[in-house]
N, C-alpha and C positions, 0 to 999 in steps of 0.2 A: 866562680866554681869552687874555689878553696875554701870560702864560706859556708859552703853547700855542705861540703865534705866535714867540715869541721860543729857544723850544725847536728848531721848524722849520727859523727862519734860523741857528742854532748847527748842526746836522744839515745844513745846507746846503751852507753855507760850509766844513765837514771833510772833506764826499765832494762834491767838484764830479760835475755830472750826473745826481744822483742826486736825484730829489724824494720829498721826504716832506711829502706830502700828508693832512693834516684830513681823514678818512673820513667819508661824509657820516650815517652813525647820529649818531656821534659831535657834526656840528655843527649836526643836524635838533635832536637830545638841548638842547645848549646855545641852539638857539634859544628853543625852548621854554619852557623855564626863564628866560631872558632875558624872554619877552612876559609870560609872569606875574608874574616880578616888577615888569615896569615897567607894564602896563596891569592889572594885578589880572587875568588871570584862573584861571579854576580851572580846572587840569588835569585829565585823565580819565588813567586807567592807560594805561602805556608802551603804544603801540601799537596802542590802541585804533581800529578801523576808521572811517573817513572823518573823522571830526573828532577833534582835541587837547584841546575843552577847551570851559567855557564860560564869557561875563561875560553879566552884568544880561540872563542869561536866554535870549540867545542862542548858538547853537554857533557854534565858528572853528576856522579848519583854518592853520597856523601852521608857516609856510614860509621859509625861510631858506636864502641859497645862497653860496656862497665863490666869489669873482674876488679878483682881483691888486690888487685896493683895497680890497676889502672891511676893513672898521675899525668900531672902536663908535664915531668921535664923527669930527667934522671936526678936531681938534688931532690925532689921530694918523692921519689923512691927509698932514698936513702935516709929522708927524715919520716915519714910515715910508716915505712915498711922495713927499715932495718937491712937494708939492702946492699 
């Protein structure tokens, strides 16, 4: 993901105006994969209807959104966004 992030600002910073924006498949996809691997749980197939997935039994629906702070940790709050 930080790849990702840093791919954008290189893309940014060559074509001033011009934003290249994370499509949201693309970071619904990496959220996804982010909760199961840090909460365990078990995914259901791509796009499966109302719920993602289940842990210890229960269904969840696993949601994820991009803003202009969005970061995985508070250290890269404070290195990308001067926080």
């Amino acid at each position: 993901m930080q790849k990702l992030v840093e791919i954008v600002a290189e893309l940014e910073a060559e074509f001033p105006g011009r934003h290249f924006t994370l499509d949201g498949h693309l970071v619904g996809s990496i959220g996804e994969v982010m909760a199961a691997y840090y909460y365990g749980i078990e995914l259901y197939r791509a796009s499966a209807e109302i719920h993602d997935g289940e842990i210890e039994g229960r269904k969840v629906q696993i949601k994820i959104s991009q803003h202009v702070t969005a970061t995985c940790c508070k250290e890269c709050i404070r290195k990308w966004h001067k926080m």
